[in-house]
C-alpha positions in Angstrom: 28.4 -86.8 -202.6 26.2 -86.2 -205.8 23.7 -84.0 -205.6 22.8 -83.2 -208.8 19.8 -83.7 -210.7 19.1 -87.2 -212.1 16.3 -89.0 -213.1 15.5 -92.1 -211.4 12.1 -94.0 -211.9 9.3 -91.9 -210.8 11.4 -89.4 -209.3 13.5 -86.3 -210.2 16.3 -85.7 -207.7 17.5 -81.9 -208.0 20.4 -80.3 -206.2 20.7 -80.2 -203.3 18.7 -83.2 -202.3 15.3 -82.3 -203.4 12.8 -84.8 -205.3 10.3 -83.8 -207.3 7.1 -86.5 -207.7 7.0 -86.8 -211.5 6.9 -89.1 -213.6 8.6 -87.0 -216.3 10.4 -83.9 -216.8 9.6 -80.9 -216.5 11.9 -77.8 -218.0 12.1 -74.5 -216.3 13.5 -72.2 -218.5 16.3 -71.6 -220.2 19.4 -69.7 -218.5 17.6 -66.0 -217.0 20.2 -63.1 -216.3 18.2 -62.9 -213.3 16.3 -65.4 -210.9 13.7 -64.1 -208.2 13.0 -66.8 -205.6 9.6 -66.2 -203.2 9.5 -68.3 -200.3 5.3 -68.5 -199.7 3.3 -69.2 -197.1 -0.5 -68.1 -196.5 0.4 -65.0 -198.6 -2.5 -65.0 -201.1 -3.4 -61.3 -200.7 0.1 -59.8 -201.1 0.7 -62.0 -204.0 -0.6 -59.7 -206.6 0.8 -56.7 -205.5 4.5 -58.4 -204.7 4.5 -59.7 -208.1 3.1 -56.2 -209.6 6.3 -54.7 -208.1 8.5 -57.4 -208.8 7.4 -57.4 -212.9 8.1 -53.4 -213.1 11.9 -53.5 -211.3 12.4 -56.4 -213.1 11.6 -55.0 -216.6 13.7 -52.1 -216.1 16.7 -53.5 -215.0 16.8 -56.7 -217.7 13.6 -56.2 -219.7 11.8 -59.6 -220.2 15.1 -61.8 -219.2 14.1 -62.9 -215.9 11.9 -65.3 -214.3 9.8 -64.8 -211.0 9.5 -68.4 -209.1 6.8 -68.8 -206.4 7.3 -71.2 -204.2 4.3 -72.2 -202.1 5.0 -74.2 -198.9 1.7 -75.9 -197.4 -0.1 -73.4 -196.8 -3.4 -73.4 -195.9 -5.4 -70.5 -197.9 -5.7 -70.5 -201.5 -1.9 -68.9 -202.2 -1.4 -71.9 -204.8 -4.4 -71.3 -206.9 -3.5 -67.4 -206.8 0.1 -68.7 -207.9 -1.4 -70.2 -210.8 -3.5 -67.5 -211.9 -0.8 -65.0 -212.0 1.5 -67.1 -213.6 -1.4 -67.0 -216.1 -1.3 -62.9 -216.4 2.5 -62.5 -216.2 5.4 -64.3 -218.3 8.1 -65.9 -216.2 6.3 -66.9 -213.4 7.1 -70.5 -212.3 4.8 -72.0 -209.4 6.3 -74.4 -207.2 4.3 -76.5 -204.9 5.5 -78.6 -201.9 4.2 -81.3 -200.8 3.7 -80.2 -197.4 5.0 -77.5 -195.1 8.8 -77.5 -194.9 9.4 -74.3 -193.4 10.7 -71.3 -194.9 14.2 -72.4 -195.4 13.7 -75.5 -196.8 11.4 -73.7 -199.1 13.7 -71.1 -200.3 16.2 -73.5 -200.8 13.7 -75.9 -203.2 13.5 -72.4 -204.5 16.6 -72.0 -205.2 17.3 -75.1 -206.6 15.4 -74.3 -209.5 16.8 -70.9 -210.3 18.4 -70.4 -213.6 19.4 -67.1 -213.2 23.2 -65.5 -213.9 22.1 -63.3 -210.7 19.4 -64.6 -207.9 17.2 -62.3 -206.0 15.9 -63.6 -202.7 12.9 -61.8 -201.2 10.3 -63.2 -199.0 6.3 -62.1 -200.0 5.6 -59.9 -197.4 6.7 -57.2 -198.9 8.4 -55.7 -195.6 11.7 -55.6 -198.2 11.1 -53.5 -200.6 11.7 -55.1 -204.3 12.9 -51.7 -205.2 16.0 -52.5 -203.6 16.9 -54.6 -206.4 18.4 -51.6 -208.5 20.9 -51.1 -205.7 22.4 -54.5 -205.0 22.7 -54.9 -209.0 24.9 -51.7 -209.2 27.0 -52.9 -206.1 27.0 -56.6 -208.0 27.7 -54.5 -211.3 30.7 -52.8 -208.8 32.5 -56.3 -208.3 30.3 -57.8 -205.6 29.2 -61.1 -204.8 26.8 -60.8 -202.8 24.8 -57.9 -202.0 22.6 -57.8 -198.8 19.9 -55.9 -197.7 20.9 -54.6 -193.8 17.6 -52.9 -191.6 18.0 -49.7 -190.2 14.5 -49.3 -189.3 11.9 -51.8 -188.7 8.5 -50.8 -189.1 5.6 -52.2 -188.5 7.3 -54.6 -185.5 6.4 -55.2 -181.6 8.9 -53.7 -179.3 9.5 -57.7 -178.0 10.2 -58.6 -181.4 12.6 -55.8 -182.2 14.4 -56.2 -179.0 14.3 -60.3 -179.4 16.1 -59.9 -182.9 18.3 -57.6 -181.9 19.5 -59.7 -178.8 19.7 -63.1 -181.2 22.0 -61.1 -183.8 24.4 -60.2 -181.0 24.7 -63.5 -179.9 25.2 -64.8 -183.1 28.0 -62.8 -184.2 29.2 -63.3 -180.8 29.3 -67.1 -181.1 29.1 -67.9 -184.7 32.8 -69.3 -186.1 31.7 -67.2 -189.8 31.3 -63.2 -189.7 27.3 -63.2 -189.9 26.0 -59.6 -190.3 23.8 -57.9 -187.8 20.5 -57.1 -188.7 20.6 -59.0 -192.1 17.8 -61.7 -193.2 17.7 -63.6 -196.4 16.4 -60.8 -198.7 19.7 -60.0 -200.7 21.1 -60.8 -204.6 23.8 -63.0 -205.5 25.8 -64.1 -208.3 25.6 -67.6 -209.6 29.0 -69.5 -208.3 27.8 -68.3 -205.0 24.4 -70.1 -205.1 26.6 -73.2 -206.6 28.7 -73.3 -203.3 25.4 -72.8 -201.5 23.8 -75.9 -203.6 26.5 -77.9 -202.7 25.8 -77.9 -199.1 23.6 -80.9 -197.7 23.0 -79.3 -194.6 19.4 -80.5 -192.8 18.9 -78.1 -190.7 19.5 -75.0 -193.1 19.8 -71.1 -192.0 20.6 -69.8 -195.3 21.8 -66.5 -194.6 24.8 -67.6 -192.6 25.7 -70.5 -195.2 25.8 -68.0 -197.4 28.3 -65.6 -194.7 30.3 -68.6 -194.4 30.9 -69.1 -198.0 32.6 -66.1 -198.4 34.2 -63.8 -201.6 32.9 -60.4 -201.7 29.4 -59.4 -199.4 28.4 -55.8 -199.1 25.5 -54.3 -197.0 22.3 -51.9 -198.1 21.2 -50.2 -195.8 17.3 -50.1 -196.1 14.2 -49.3 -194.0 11.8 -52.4 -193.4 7.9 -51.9 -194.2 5.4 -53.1 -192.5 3.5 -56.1 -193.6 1.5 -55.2 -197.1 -1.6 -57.5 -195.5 -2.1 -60.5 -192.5 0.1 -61.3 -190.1 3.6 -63.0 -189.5 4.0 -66.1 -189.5 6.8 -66.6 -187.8 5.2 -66.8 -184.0 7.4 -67.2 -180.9 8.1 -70.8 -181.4 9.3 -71.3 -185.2 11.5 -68.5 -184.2 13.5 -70.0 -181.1 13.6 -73.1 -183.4 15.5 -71.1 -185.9 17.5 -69.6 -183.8 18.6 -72.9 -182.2 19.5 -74.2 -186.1 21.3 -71.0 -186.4 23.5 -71.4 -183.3 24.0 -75.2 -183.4 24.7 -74.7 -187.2 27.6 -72.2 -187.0 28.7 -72.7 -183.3 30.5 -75.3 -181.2 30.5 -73.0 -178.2 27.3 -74.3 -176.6 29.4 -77.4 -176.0 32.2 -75.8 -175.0 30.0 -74.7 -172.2 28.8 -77.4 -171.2 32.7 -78.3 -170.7 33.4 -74.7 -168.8 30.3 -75.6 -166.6 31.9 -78.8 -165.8 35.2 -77.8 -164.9 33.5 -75.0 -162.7 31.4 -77.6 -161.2 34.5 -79.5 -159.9 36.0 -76.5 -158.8 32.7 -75.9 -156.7 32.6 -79.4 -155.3 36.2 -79.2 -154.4 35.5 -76.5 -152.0 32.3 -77.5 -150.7 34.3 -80.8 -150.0 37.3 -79.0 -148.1 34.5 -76.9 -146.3 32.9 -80.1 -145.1 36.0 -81.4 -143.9 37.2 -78.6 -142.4 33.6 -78.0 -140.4 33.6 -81.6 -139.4 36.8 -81.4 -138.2 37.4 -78.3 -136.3 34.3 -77.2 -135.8 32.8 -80.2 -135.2 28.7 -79.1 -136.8 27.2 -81.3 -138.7 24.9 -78.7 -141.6 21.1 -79.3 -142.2 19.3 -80.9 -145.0 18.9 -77.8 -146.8 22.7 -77.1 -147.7 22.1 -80.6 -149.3 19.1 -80.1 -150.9 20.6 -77.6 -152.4 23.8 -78.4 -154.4 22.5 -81.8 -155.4 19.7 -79.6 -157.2 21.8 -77.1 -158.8 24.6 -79.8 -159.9 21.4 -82.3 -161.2 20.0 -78.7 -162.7 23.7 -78.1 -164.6 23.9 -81.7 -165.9 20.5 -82.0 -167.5 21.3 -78.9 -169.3 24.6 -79.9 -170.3 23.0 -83.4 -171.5 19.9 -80.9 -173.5 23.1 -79.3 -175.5 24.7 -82.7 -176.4 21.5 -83.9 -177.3 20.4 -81.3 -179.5 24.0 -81.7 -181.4 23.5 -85.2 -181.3 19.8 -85.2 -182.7 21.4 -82.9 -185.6 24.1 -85.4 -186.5 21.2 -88.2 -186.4 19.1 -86.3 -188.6 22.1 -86.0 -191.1 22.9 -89.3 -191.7 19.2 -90.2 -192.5 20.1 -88.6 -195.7 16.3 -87.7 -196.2 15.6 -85.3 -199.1 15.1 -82.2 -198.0 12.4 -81.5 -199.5 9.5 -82.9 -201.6 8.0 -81.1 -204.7 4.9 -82.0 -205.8 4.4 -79.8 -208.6 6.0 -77.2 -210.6 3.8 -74.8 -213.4 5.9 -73.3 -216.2 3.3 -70.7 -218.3 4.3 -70.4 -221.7 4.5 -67.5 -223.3 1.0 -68.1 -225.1 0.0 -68.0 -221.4 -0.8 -71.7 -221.1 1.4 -73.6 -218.6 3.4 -76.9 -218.2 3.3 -79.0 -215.2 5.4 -81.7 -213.3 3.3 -83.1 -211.1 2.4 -86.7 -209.3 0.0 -88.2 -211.5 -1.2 -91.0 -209.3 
């Protein structure tokens, strides 16, 4: 499957199965020693201060050869326009807007699409990872790594649920994912280019980038870090959108759900074997006949055990559907390129 970026109509298809609404092209740069993708959503007040921070590691550790791209995904407050308006102050910036919420996966990855970078620096805008970090995962990428990751040691700034939650999911995924997925590790990490290649090459739907990334392979180190706080407002990531993406990230990398369901059957049988020679053997010698409530009973727990075997299935099944839909994954509606004079280009849908 192609997946590269060709130019049909209205349209600009770009790896890996992104369109952009255009009705021309729109350049983002020439090749960058280093890319910085920002995943954004409702983050106008930490923008200025991410991209502050960003600009001074950045200018240290390859002077003006980088570029910062800002990738805001529906949101609701005014993080676009404050997109724009830095992008205005600050060279390198390139503002991505989607066409709609697609969830912070599926906006990384239109991120990362874009990224022109011999390196690429993944950080969300929240600041709880600290952009200084950058400095070390460059010396360990400098040291022969591939991918360098940032690994918590300390989260600040975190309910007790959600620290315990996270801790329990990362467990179980290491436990039941088929690739070696590192504990306490999220997306914030640098990697070199033929690594983000594989990663483009991917058409998964339902994307959790970190372990795509795990699965991939070559070389992947940790560093160790302490997470902030939130610079300002709150998570967005409420108790819902995370058991969604943690059902992605177990159905993604993990057949063993269904192979429960098959354990749960066999066991079942089992079960109903006795209960059968039991019956048989009462009936028999000593000649009772058992109440309702013995009934009631295993034809509720085996009806309970089949609709949740038939929930797994389905949710493999819904995946698989979703797939073959072949949908882009996303849907850019514009992308803003300042120029060095400080005055920006644009793709956008000009109806």
């Amino acid at each position: 499957m192609n997946l590269g970026g060709t130019v049909t109509g209205r349209q600009r298809t770009i790896a890996p199965g992104g369109i952009v609404a255009s009705g021309r092209e729109c350049s983002v740069g020439t090749p960058k020693r280093l890319s910085v993708v920002v995943p954004c959503f409702n983050e106008e007040a930490s923008l200025g201060e991410l991209v502050r921070r960003l600009s001074a590691v950045c200018d240290k550790l390859v002077a003006n050869d980088y570029e910062l791209i800002l990738v805001n995904d529906g949101s609701a407050d005014r993080t676009w326009p404050e997109i724009l308006k830095l992008s205005q102050q600050h060279r390198g910036i390139v503002g991505v807007n989607l066409a709609r919420n697609h969830g912070h996966q599926l906006a990384l990855t239109a991120g990362l699409s874009l990224a022109k970078g011999e390196r690429i620096f993944i950080i969300d805008a929240d600041l709880q990872d600290p952009p200084e970090l950058l400095a070390e995962m460059m010396r360990q990428l400098d040291a022969g790594a591939d991918v360098a990751f940032g690994q918590r040691i300390q989260r600040d700034g975190e309910t007790a649920f959600k620290k315990l939650t996270a801790s329990m999911f990362y467990k179980l995924l290491r436990y039941l994912a088929d690739a070696p997925i590192p504990i306490e590790a999220g997306d914030f990490r640098l990697m070199d280019r033929r690594v983000l290649d594989v990663l483009l090459s991917m058409p998964e739907q339902h994307r959790f980038v970190r372990g795509m990334i795990a699965w991939i392979g070559f070389r992947q180190v940790g560093v160790p870090y302490r997470r902030d706080a939130r610079f300002a407002g709150t998570s967005n990531y409420p108790l819902r959108k995370m058991l969604r993406f943690a059902m992605d990230a177990i159905t993604g990398f993990s057949v063993a759900p269904l192979r429960l369901s098959l354990y749960l059957g066999i066991g079942s049988v089992i079960v109903a074997f006795l209960v059968g020679l039991f019956a048989i053997y009462s009936w028999l010698v000593l000649q009772t006949i058992h109440g309702w409530t013995s009934l009631v009973i295993i034809v509720l727990s085996f009806g309970a055990m089949q609709m949740f075997c038939l929930a797994i299935m389905g949710e493999y099944i819904g995946r698989t559907y979703m797939q073959t839909k072949q949908r882009p994954l996303f849907v850019i509606e514009q992308i803003h390129v300042a120029d060095d004079d400080g005055d920006g280009s644009d793709a956008s849908h000009d109806e």
